[in-house]
C-alpha atoms as a printed R data frame, in Angstrom:
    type eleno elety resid chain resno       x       y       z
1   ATOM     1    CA   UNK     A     1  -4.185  -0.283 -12.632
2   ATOM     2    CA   UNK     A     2  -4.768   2.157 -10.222
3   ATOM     3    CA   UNK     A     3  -2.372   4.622 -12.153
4   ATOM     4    CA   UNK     A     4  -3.529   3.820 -15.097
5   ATOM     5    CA   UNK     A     5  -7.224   5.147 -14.152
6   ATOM     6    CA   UNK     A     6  -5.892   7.864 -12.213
7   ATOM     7    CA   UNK     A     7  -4.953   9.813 -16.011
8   ATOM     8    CA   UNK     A     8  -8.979  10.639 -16.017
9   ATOM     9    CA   UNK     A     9  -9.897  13.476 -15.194
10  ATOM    10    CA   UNK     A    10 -10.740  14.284 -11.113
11  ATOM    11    CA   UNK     A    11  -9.613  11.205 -10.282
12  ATOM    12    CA   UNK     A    12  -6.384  10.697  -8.426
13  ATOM    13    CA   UNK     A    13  -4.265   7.548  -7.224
14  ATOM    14    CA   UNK     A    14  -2.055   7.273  -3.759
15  ATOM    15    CA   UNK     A    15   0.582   4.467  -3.506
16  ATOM    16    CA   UNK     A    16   0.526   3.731   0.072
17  ATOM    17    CA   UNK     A    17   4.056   2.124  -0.562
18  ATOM    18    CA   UNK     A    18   5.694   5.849  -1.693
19  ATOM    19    CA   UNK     A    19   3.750   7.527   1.231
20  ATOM    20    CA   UNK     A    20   5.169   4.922   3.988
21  ATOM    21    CA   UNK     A    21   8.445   6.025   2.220
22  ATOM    22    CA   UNK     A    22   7.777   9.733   3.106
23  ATOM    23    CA   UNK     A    23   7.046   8.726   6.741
24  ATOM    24    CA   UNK     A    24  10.329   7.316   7.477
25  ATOM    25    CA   UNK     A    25  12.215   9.718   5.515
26  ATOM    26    CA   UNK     A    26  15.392  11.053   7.978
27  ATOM    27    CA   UNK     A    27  13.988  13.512  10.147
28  ATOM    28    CA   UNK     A    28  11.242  11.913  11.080
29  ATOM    29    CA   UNK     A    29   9.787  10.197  14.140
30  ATOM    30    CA   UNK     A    30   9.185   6.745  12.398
31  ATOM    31    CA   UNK     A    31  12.695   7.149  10.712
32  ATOM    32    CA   UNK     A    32  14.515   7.190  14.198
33  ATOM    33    CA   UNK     A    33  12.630   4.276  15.551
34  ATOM    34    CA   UNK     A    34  12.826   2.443  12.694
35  ATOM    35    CA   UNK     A    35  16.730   2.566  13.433
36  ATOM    36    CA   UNK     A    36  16.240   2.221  17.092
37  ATOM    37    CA   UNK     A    37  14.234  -0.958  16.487
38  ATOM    38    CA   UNK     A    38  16.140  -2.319  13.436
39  ATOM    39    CA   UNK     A    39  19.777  -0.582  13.960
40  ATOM    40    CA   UNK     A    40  21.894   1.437  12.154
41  ATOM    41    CA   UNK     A    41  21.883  -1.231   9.420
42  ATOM    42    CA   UNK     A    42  18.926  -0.025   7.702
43  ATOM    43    CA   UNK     A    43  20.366   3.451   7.247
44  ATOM    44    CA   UNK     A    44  21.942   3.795   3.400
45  ATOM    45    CA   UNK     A    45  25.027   5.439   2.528
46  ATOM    46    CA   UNK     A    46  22.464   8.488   1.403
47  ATOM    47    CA   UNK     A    47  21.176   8.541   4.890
48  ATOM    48    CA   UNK     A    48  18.202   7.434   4.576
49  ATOM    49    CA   UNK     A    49  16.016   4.129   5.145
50  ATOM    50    CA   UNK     A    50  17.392   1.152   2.853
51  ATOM    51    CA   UNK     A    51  14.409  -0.340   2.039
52  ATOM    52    CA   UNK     A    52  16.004  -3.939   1.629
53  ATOM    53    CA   UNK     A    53  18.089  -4.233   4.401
54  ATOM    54    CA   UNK     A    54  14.798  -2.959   6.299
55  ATOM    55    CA   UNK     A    55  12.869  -5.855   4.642
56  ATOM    56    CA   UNK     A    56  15.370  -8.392   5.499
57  ATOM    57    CA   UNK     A    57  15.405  -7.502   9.226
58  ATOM    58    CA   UNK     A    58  11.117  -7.127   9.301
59  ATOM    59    CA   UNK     A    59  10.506 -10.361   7.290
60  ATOM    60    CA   UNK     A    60  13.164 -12.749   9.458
61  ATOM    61    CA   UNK     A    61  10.704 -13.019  12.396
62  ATOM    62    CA   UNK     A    62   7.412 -12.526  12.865
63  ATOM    63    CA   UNK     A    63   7.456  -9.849  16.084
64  ATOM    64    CA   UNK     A    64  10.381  -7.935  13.883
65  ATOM    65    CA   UNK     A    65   7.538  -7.257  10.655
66  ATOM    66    CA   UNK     A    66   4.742  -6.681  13.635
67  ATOM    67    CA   UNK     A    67   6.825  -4.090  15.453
68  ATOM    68    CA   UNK     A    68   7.655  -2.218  11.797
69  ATOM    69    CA   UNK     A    69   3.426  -2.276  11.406
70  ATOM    70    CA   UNK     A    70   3.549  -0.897  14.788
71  ATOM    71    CA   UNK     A    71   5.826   2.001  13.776
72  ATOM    72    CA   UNK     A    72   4.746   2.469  10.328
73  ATOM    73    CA   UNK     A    73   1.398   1.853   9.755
74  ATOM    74    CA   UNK     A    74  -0.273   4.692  12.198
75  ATOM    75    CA   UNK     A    75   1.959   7.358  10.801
76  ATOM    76    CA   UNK     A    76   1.408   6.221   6.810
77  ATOM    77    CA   UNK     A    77  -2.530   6.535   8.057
78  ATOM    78    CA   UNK     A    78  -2.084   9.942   9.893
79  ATOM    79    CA   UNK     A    79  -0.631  11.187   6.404
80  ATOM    80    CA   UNK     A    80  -3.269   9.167   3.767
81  ATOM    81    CA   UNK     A    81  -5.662  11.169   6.418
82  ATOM    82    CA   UNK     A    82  -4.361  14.714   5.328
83  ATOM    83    CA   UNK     A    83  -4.179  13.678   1.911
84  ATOM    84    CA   UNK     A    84  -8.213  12.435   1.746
85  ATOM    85    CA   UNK     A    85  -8.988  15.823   3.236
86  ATOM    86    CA   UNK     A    86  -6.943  17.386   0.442
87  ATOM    87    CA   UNK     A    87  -8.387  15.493  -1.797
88  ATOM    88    CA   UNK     A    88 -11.910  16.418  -0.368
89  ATOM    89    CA   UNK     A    89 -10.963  20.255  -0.326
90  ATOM    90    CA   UNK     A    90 -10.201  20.119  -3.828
91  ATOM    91    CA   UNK     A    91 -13.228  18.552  -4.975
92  ATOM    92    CA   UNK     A    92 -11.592  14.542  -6.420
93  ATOM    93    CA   UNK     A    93 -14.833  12.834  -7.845
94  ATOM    94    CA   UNK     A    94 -12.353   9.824  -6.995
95  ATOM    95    CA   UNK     A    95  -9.412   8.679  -4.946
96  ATOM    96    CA   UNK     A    96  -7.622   5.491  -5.388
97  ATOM    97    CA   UNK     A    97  -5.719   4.362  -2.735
98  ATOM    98    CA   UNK     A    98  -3.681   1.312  -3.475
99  ATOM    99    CA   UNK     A    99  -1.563  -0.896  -0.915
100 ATOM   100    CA   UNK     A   100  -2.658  -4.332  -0.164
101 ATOM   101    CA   UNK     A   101  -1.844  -4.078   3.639
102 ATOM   102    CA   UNK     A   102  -5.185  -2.293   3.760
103 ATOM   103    CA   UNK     A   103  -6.469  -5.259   4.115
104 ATOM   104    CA   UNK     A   104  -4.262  -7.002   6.616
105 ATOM   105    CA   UNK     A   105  -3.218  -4.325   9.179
106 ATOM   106    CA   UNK     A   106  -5.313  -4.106  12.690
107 ATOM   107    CA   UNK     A   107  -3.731  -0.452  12.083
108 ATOM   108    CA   UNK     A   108  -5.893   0.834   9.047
109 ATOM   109    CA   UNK     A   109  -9.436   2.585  10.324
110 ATOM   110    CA   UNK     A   110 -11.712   0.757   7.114
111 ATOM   111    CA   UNK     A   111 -13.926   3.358   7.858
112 ATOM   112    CA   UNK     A   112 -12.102   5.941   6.223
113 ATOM   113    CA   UNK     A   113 -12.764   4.380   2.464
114 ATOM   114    CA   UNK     A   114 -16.433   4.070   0.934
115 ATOM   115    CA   UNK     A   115 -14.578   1.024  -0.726
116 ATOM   116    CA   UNK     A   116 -12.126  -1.595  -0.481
117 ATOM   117    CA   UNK     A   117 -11.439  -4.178  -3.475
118 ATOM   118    CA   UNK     A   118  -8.988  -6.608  -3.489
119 ATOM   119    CA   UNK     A   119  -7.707  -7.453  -6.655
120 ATOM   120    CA   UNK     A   120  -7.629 -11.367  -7.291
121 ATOM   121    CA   UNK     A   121  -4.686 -12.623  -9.421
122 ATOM   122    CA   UNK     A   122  -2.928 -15.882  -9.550
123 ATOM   123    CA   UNK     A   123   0.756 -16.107  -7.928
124 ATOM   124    CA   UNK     A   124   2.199 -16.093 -11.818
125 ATOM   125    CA   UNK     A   125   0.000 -12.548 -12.455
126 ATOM   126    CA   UNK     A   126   1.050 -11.361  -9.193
127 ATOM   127    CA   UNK     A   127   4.867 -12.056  -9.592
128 ATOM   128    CA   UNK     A   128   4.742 -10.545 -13.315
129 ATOM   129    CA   UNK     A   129   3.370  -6.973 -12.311
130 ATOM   130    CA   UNK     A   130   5.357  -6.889  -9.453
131 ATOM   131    CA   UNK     A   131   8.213  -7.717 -11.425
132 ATOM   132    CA   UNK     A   132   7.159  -5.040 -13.791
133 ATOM   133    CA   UNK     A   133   6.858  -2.366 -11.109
134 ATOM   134    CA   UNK     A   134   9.798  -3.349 -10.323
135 ATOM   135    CA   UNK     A   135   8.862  -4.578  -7.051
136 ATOM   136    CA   UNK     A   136  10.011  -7.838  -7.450
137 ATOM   137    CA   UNK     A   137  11.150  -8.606  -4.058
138 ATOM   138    CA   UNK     A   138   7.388  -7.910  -2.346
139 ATOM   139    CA   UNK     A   139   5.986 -10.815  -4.115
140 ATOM   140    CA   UNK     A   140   6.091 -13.292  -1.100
141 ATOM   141    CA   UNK     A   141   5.272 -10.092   1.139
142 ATOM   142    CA   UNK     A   142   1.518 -10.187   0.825
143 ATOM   143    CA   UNK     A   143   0.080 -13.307   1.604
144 ATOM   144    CA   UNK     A   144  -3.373 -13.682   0.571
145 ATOM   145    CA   UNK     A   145  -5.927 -12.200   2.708
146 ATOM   146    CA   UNK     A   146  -8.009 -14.613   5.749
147 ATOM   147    CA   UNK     A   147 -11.588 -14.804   4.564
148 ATOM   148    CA   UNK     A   148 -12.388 -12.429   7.688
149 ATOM   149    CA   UNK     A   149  -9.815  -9.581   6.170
150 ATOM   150    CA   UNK     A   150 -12.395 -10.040   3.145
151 ATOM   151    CA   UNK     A   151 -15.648  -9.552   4.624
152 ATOM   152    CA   UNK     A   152 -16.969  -6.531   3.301
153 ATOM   153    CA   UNK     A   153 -14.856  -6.129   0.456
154 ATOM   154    CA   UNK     A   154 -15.423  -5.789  -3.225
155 ATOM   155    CA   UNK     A   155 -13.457  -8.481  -5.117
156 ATOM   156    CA   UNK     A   156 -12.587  -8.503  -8.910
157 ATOM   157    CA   UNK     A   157 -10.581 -10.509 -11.092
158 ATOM   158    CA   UNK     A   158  -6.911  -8.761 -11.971
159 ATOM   159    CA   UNK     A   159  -5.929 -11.678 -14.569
160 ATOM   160    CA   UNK     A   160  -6.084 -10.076 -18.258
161 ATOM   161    CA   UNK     A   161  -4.032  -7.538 -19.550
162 ATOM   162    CA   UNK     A   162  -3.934  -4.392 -17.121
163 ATOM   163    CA   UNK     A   163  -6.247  -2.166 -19.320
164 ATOM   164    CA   UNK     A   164  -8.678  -5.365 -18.987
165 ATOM   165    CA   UNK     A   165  -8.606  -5.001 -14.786
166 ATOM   166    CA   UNK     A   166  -8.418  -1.165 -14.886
167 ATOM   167    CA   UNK     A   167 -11.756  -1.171 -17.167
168 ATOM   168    CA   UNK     A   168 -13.208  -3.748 -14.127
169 ATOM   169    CA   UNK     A   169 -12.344  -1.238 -11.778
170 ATOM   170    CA   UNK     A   170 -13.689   1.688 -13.635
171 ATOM   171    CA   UNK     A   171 -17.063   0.015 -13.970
172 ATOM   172    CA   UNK     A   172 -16.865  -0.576 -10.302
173 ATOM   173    CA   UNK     A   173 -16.593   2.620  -9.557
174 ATOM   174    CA   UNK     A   174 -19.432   3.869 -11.907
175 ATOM   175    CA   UNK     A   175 -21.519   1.195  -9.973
176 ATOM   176    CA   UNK     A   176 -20.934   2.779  -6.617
């Protein structure tokens, strides 16, 4: 959806998932204690974070997927913080920035967006366009959000066709 509305004009679209990929890139402080935390096991042939095996170890226990939030989450903010002010030098009427941990992590500063909407789809829409994206594996990663995660947050309905949810989101927009 998001990418979809980001082909207008002055409007552009961050997928928190690629930028959390760019903060653990090797080289980095989140890459080395990522591998301090997880082990050398996560590291792919290339040399560089493999995302599954990273998965595996974070999702097996709770504390493991709380300490990669810990590591993660602050930096992938610190960079979507340079990239807003980016996006507010150059003038973006609009900036989408999509990742549904926005609305679980204690880490994320709300404050920062003039809006958060959570998209509400069935587990059957949900597993489709993740399946799509080929992101497959990250449909049982997201639970659904605690009523409290929801309290001051725009909600639409992302069942329909994805030019059906990305016109919802555009009149939402217009609206604010």
């Amino acid at each position: 959806m998001a990418c979809e509305l980001a082909a207008q004009r002055n409007v552009e679209w961050i997928d928190l998932d690629r930028l959390a990929w760019d903060v653990y890139r090797p080289g980095t402080k989140a890459f080395s204690k990522l591998v301090n935390r997880f082990g050398p096991a996560v590291v792919s042939a290339d040399g560089g974070i493999d995302r599954s095996r990273l998965a595996e170890s974070a999702f097996e226990h709770p504390k493991a997927l709380q300490d990669l939030e810990v590591i993660v989450h602050p930096a992938v903010l610190c960079l979507l913080n340079e990239r807003i002010d980016d996006a507010r030098c150059r003038s973006v009427a609009v900036l989408l920035v999509e990742g549904a941990v926005l609305i679980h992590s204690p880490h994320v500063d709300r404050s920062i967006f003039d809006a958060i909407v959570w998209l509400d789809a069935s587990p059957a829409t949900r597993a489709e366009r993740l399946r799509t994206a080929g992101r497959a594996d990250h449909t049982d990663r997201v639970p659904d959000p605690s009523p409290e995660a929801l309290t001051g947050v725009e909600r639409i309905s992302a069942e329909g066709t994805v030019a059906e949810v990305a016109e919802r989101l555009r009149a939402l927009i217009h609206r604010a």
